[in-house]
Kinemage of the C-alpha trace (Angstrom):
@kinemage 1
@onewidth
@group {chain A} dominant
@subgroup {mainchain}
@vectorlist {calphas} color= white
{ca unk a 1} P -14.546 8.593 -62.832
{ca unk a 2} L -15.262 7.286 -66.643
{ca unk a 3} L -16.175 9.800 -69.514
{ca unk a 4} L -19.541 8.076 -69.656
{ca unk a 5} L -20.108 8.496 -66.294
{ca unk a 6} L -19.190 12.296 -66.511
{ca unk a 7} L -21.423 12.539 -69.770
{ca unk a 8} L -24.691 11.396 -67.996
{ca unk a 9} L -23.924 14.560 -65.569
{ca unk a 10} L -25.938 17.742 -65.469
{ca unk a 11} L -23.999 20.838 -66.328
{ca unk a 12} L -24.965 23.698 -64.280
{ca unk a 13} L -24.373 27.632 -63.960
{ca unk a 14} L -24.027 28.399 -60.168
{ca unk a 15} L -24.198 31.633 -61.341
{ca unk a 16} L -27.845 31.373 -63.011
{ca unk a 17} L -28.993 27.846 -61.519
{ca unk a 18} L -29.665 27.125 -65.308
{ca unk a 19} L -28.458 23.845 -66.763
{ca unk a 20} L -26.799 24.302 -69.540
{ca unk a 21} L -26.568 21.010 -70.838
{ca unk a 22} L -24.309 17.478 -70.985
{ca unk a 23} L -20.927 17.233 -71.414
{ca unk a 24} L -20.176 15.890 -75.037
{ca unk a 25} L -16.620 16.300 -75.241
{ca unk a 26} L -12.758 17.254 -73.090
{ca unk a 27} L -10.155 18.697 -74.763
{ca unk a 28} L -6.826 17.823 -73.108
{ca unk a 29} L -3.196 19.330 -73.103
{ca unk a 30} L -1.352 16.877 -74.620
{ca unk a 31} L 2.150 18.084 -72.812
{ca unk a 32} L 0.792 16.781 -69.563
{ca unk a 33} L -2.572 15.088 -69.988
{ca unk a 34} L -4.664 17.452 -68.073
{ca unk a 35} L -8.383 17.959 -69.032
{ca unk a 36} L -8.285 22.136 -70.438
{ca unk a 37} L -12.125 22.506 -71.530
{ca unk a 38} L -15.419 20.699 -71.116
{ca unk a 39} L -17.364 20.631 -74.152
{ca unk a 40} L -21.062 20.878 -73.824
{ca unk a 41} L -23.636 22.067 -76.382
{ca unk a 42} L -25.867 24.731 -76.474
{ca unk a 43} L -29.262 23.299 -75.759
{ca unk a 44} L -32.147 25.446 -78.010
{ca unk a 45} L -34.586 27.465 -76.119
{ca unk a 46} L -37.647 26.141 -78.464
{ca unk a 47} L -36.485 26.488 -82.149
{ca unk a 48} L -34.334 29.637 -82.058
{ca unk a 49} L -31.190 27.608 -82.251
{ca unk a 50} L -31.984 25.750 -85.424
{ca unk a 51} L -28.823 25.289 -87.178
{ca unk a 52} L -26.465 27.158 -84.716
{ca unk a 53} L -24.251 24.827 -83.630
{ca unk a 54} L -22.943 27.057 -80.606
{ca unk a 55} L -21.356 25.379 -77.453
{ca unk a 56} L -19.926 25.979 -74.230
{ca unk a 57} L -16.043 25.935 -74.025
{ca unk a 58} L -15.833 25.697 -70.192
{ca unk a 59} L -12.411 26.380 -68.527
{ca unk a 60} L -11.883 23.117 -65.987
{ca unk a 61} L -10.722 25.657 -63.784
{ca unk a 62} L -14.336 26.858 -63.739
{ca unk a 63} L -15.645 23.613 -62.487
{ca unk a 64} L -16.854 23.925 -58.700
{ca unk a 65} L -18.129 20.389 -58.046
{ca unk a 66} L -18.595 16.980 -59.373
{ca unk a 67} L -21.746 15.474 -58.021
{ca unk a 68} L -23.474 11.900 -58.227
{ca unk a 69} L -26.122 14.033 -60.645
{ca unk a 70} L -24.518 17.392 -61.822
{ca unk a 71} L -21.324 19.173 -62.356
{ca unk a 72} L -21.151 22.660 -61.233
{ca unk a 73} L -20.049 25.757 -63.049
{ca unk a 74} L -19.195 29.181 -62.279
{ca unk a 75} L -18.815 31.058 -65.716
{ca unk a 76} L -20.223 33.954 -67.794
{ca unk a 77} L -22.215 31.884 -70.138
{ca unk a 78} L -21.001 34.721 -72.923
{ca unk a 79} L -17.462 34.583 -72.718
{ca unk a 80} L -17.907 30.560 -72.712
{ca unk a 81} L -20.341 30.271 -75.544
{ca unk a 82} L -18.377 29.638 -78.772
């Protein structure tokens, strides 16, 4: 699978059913290539989140499935949101 194709994905909580947004960004180990993190931005709940720039730092290990439409989560949205 290509980045793109992984950026036009849903991100969703199994734990909440909420999406939480699109992946915008992977942050890798360089040592051994593997992906660490999924980036993916807070998205604003009307205009409360003016100006916070708050994402999701999701553990790959948290990642249940890769679909044709969504990738699915399992994570406490707190811990994860940075």
């Amino acid at each position: 699978m290509k980045f793109l194709e992984l950026r036009q994905k849903d991100v969703v909580n199994c734990n909440t059913g909420e999406k939480l947004g699109f992946v915008i960004d992977l942050e890798f180990d360089p040592r051994n290539g593997c992906i660490n993190f999924l980036i993916v931005p807070r998205m604003g709940k009307g205009f409360r989140c003016i100006g916070k720039n708050q994402i999701y730092k999701i553990p790959y290990k948290c990642v249940i499935k890769i679909g044709r439409d969504a990738v699915l989560v399992d994570i406490d949205e707190k811990q994860c949101l940075k």
